[in-house]
C-alpha positions as CSV (number, residue, x, y, z in Angstrom):
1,X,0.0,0.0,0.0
2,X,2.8,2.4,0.7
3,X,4.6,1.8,-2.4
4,X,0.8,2.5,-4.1
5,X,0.5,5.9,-2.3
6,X,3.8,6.7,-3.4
7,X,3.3,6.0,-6.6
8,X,0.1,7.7,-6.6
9,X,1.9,10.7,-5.5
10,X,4.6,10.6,-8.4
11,X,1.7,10.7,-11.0
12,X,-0.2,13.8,-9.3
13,X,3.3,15.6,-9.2
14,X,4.2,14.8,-12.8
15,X,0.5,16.1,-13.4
16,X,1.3,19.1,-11.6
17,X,4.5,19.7,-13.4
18,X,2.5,19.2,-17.3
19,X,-0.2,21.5,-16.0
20,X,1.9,24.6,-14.8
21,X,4.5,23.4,-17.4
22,X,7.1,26.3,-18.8
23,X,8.8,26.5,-21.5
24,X,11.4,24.1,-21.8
25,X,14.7,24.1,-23.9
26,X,15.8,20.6,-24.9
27,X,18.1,19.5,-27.6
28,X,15.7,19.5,-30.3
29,X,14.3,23.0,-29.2
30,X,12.1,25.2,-27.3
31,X,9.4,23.1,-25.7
32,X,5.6,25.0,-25.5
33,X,3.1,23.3,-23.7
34,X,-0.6,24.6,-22.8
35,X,-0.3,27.9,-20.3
36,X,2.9,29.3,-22.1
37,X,3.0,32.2,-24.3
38,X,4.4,31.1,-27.8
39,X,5.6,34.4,-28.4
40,X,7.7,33.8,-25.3
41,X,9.7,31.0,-27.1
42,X,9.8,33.1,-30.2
43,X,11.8,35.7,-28.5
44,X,13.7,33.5,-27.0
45,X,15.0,31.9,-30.2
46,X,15.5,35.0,-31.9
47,X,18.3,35.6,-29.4
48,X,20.0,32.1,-29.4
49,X,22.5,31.7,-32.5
50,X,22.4,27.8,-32.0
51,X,18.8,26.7,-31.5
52,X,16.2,28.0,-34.1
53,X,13.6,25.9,-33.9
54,X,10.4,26.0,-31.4
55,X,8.2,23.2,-30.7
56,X,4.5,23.8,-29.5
57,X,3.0,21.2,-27.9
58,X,-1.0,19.6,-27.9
59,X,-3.7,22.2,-27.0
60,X,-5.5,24.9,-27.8
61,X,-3.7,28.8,-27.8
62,X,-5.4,31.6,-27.3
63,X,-4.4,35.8,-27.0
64,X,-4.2,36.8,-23.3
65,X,-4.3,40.1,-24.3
66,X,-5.9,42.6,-27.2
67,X,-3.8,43.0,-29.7
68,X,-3.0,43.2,-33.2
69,X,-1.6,38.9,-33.3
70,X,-1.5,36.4,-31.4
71,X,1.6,35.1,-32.4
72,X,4.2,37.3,-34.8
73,X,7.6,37.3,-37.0
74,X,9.7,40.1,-38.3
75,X,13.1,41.1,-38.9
76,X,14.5,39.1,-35.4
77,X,12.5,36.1,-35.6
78,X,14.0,35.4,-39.3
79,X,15.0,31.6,-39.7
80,X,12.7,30.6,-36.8
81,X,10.6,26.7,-37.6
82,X,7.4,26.8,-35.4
83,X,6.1,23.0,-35.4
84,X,3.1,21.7,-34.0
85,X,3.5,18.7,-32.1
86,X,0.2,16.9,-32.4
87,X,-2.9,18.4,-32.7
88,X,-2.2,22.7,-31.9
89,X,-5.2,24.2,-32.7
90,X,-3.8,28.3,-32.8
91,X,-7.0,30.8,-31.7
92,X,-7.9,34.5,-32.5
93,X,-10.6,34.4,-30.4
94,X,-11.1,34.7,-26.0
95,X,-14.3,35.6,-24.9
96,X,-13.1,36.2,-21.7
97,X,-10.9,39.2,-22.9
98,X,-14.3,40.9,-24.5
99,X,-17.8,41.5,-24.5
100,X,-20.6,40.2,-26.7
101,X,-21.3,43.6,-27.9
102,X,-17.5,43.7,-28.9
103,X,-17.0,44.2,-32.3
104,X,-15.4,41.1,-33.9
105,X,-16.4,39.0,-30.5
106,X,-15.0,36.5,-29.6
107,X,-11.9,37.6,-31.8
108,X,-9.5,39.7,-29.5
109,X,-6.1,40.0,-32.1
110,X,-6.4,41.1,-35.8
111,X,-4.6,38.0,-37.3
112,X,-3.7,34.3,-35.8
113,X,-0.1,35.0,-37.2
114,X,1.5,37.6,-38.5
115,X,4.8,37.1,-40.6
116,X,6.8,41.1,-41.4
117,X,9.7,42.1,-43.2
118,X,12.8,40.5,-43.9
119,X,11.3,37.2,-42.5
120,X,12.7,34.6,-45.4
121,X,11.8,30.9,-47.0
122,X,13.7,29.8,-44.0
123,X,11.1,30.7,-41.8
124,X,8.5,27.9,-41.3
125,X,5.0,27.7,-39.8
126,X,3.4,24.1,-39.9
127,X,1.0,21.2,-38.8
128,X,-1.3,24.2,-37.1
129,X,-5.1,24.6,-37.0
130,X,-5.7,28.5,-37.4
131,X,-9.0,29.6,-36.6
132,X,-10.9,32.3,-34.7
133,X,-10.6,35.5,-36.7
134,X,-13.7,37.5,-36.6
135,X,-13.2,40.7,-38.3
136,X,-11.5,42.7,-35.0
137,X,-8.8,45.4,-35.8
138,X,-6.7,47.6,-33.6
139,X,-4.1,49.4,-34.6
140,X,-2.5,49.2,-31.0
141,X,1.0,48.0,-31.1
142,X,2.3,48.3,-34.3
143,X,5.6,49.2,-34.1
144,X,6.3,46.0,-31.9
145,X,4.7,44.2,-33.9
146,X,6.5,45.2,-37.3
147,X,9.6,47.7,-36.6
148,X,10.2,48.5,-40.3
149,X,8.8,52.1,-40.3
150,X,9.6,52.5,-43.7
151,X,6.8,50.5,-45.6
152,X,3.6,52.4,-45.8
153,X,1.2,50.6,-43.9
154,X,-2.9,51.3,-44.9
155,X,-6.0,49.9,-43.6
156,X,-5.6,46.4,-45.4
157,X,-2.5,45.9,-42.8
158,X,-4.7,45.7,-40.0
159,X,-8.3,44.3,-41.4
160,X,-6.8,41.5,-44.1
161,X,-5.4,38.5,-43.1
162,X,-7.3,37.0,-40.1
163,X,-5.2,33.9,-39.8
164,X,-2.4,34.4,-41.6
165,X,-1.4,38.2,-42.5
166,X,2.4,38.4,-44.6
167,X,3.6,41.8,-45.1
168,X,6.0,43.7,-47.1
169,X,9.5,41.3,-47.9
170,X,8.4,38.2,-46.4
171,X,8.5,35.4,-47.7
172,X,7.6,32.7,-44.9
173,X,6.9,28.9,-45.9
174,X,3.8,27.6,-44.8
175,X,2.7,23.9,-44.8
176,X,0.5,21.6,-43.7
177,X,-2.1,23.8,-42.1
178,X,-5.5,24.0,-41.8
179,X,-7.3,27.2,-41.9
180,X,-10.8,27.2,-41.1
181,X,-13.5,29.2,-39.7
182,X,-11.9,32.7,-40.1
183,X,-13.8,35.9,-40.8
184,X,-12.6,39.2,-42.2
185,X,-13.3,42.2,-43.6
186,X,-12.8,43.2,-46.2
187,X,-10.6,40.8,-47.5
188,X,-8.2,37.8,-47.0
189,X,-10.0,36.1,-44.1
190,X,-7.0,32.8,-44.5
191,X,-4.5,34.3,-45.9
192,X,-3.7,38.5,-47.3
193,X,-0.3,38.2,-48.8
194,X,0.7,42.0,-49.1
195,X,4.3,42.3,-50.7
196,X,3.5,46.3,-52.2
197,X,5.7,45.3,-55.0
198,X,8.8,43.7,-53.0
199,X,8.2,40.7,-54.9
200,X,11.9,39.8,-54.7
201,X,10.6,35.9,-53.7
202,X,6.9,34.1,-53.0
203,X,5.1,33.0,-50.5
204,X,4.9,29.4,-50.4
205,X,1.6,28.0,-49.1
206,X,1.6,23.6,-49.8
207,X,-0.1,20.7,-48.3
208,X,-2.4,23.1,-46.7
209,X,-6.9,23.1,-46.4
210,X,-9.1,26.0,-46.5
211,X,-12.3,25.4,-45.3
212,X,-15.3,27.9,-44.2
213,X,-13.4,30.8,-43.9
214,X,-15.9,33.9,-44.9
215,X,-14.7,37.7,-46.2
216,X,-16.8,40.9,-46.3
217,X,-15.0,41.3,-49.5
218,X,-12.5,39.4,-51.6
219,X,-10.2,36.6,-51.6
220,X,-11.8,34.5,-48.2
221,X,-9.3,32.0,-48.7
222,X,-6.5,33.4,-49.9
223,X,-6.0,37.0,-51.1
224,X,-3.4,38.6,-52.9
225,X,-2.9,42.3,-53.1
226,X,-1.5,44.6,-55.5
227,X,2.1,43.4,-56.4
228,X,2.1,40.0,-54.1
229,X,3.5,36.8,-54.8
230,X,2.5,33.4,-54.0
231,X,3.0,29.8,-54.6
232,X,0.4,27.6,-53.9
233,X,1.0,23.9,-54.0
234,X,-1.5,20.7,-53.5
235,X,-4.0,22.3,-51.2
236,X,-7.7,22.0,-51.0
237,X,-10.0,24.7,-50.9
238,X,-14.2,23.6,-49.7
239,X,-17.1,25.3,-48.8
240,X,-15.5,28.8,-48.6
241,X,-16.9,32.4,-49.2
242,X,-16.2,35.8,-50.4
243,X,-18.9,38.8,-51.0
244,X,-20.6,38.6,-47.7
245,X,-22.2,41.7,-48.4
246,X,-21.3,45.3,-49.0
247,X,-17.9,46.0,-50.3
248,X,-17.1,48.5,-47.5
249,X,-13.8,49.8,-49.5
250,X,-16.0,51.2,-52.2
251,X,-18.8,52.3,-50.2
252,X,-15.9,54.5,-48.7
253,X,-14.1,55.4,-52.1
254,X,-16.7,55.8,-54.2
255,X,-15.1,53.0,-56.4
256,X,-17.2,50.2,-58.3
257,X,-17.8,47.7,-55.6
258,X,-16.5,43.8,-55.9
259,X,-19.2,41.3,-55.7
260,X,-18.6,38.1,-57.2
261,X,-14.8,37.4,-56.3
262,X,-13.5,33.9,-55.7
263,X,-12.0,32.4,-52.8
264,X,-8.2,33.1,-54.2
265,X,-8.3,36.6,-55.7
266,X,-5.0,37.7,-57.1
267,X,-5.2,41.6,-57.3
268,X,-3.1,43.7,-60.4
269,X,0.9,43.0,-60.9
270,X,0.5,39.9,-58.6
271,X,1.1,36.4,-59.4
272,X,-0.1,32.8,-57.8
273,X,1.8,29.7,-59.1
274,X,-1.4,26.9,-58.2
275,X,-0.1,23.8,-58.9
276,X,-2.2,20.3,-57.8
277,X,-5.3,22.5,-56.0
278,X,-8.7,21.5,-55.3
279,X,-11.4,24.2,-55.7
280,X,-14.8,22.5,-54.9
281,X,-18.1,23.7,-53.0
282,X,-17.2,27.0,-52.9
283,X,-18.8,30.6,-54.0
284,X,-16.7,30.9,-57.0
285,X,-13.5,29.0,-57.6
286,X,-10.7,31.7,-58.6
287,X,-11.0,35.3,-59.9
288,X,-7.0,36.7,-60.8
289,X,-6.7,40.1,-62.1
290,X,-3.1,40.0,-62.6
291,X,-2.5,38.2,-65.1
292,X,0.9,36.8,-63.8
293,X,-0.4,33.9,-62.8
294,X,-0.1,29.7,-63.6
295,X,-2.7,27.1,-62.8
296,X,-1.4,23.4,-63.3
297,X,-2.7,20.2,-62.7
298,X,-5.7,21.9,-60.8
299,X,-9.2,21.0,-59.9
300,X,-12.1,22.9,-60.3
301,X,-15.6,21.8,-60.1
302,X,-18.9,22.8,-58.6
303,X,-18.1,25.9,-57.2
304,X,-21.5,27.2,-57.1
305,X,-22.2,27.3,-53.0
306,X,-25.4,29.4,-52.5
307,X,-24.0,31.9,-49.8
308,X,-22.9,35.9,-49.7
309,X,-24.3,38.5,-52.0
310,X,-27.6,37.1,-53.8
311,X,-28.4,36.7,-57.8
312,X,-24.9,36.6,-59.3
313,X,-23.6,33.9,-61.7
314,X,-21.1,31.5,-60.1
315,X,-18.0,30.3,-61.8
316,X,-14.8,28.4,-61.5
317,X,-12.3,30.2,-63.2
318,X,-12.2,34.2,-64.1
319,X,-8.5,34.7,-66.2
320,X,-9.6,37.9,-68.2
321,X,-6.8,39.3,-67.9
322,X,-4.4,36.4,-68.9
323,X,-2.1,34.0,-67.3
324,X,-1.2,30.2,-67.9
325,X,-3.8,27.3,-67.4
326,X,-2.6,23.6,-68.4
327,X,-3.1,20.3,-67.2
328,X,-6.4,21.3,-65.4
329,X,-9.9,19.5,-64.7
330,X,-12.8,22.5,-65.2
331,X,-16.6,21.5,-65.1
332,X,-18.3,24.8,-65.0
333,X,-18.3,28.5,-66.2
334,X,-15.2,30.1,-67.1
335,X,-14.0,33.5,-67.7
336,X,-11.7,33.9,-70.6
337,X,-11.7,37.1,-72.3
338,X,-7.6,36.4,-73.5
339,X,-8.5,32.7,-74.2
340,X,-5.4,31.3,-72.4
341,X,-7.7,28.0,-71.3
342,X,-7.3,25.5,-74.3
343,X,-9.4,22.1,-74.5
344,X,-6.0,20.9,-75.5
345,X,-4.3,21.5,-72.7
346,X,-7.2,21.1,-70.1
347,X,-10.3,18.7,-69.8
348,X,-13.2,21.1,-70.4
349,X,-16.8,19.8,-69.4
350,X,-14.6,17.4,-66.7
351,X,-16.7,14.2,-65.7
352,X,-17.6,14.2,-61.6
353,X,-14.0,13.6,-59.2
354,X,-15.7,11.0,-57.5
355,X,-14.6,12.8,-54.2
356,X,-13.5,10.6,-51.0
357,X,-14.2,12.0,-47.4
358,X,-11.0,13.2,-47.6
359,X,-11.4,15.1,-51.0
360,X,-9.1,13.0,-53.2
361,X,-10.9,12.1,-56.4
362,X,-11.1,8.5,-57.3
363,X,-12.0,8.5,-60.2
364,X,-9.5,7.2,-62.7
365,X,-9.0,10.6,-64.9
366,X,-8.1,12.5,-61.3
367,X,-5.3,10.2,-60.9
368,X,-2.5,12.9,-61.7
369,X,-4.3,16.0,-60.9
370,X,-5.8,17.7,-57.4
371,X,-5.1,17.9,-53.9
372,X,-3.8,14.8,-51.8
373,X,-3.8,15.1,-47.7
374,X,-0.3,15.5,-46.5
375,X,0.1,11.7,-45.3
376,X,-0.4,10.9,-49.1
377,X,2.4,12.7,-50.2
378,X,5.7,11.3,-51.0
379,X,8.8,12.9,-49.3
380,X,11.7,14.1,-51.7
């Protein structure tokens, strides 16, 4: 019996020790366990020269405080991995920080993550859930948040990008995430990629799902403005939704509103290489007004959810303005006033995917083409 109550004993105390855990540095990195601050670990490695990588462990983190992100890299936290370690799920939102009446409620930080200048391909994000964002913007905290004072920052740094926001030369790689259940407005409620021109490298977003993320405006997925630069390889893009309702930019400018956008939107002089997507269930597949852009090997198919702004046509592709589309499977309206999308190249009028639970088609046509979960895909 005594050996019982001492062993009883051991357990509550290495209970204790998980619960009230701290961060811990081992030799594979910083250790984050539910109660710890991740941002804590991120500063911490952006001062050791010999330990980059920060590991966060199973549980669900939240903001303890208002404020423009929950978690956030710039100039110092360059090289950093962040690594989930089981399931993280990575909040926006703590109702115990604000009020029903709140705007954005629960939401209590603009974006889940925010990635600034000079952070480089070497910085990784992945194996996260990012969810929570709810349209909230302050402007509080800014200059901690992104010390280069030199790149004008407007609205859209603030409002776009509720899970993911990456901002002037950044170019961050992000993989195997999910990103669900975000609002924003107007725009970008998964991911607003905002390079201004400083395209000297992409974004790369791969082996990553969209789902029900919902934008006042454009781009509720994934949204590139003006001069941005993204790769996006073998993710899957369901049931998402731009055009919520009034586009509040143009009620403000005077402009023409947007109100049929897709849920990726590449905006003027930007560029998405989309390589091995699946766009199904949404309102609208793609819209890309810049031209730049190359869809390969892509799926698109019933994008015609009945959700947002009422009594406009749905489609799956809108290239008007040009681009590169090969390899795809399209089963719906597309818009083509440069006629870049061949029945040569592509299969027009594409039979059903025969979709699994886990969106990968089976029929025998899809076998080269769409999205595959990350456990499908082959290491190089």
């Amino acid at each position: 019996m005594k050996r019982f109550a001492a062993y009883l004993l051991t357990l509550r105390s290495v209970a204790t020790l998980t619960s009230n855990a701290a961060i811990q540095l081992l030799p594979d990195g910083y250790h984050v366990y539910p109660g710890d601050q991740i941002q804590d670990a991120l500063q911490m490695a952006a001062t050791n020269k010999s330990v980059n990588v920060v590991k966060v462990h199973e549980g669900e983190y939240r903001p303890h405080t208002k404020r423009q992100a929950l978690i956030w890299f710039n100039k110092a936290h360059n090289g950093i991995r962040l690594e989930a370690v089981g399931a993280v799920t990575l909040t926006a939102a703590n109702p115990q920080l604000a009020l029903p009446s709140d705007p954005g409620f629960p939401a209590v930080v603009n974006h889940v993550v925010y990635f600034g200048d000079a952070v480089f391909s070497n910085t990784l994000l992945t194996g996260f859930r990012l969810t929570g964002a709810n349209g909230f913007v302050t402007k509080e905290g800014t200059r901690e948040l992104e010390p280069n004072r030199a790149i004008p920052k407007n609205y859209f740094f603030y409002s776009d990008g509720g899970a993911i926001k990456v901002f002037g030369r950044s170019y961050p790689t992000l993989r195997n995430l999910e990103i669900v259940d975000n609002f924003t407005s107007p725009c970008g409620a998964g991911i607003s990629v905002q390079h201004q021109g400083l395209k000297q490298s992409s974004v790369l977003i791969e082996n990553c799902v969209f789902r029900r993320n919902r934008s006042q405006g454009t781009g509720s997925a994934v949204d590139l403005l003006a001069g941005s630069s993204a790769r996006i390889i073998n993710c899957l893009f369901v049931d998402n939704v731009s055009n919520m309702g009034e586009d509040p930019v143009a009620k403000a400018s005077g402009e023409k509103p947007f109100v049929n956008n897709g849920v990726l939107t590449t905006f003027w002089k930007s560029g998405a290489e989309v390589r091995n997507c699946t766009f199904t269930r949404n309102r609208n597949g793609v819209d890309d007004m810049g031209g730049e852009s190359t869809y390969l090997n892509c799926i698109f198919v019933d994008n015609k959810l009945e959700a947002g702004l009422p009594g406009l046509p749905r489609y799956e592709l809108a290239v008007n303005a040009g681009g590169k589309v090969s390899g795809c499977f399209i089963n719906g309206t597309i818009h083509d006033a440069q006629k870049v999308v061949s029945a040569t190249n592509n299969i027009l009028n594409a039979p059903s995917p025969k979709f699994d639970k886990d969106w990968v088609p089976q029929a025998p046509e899809y076998k080269n083409v769409g999205y595959r979960p990350a456990s499908f895909v082959k290491k190089p």
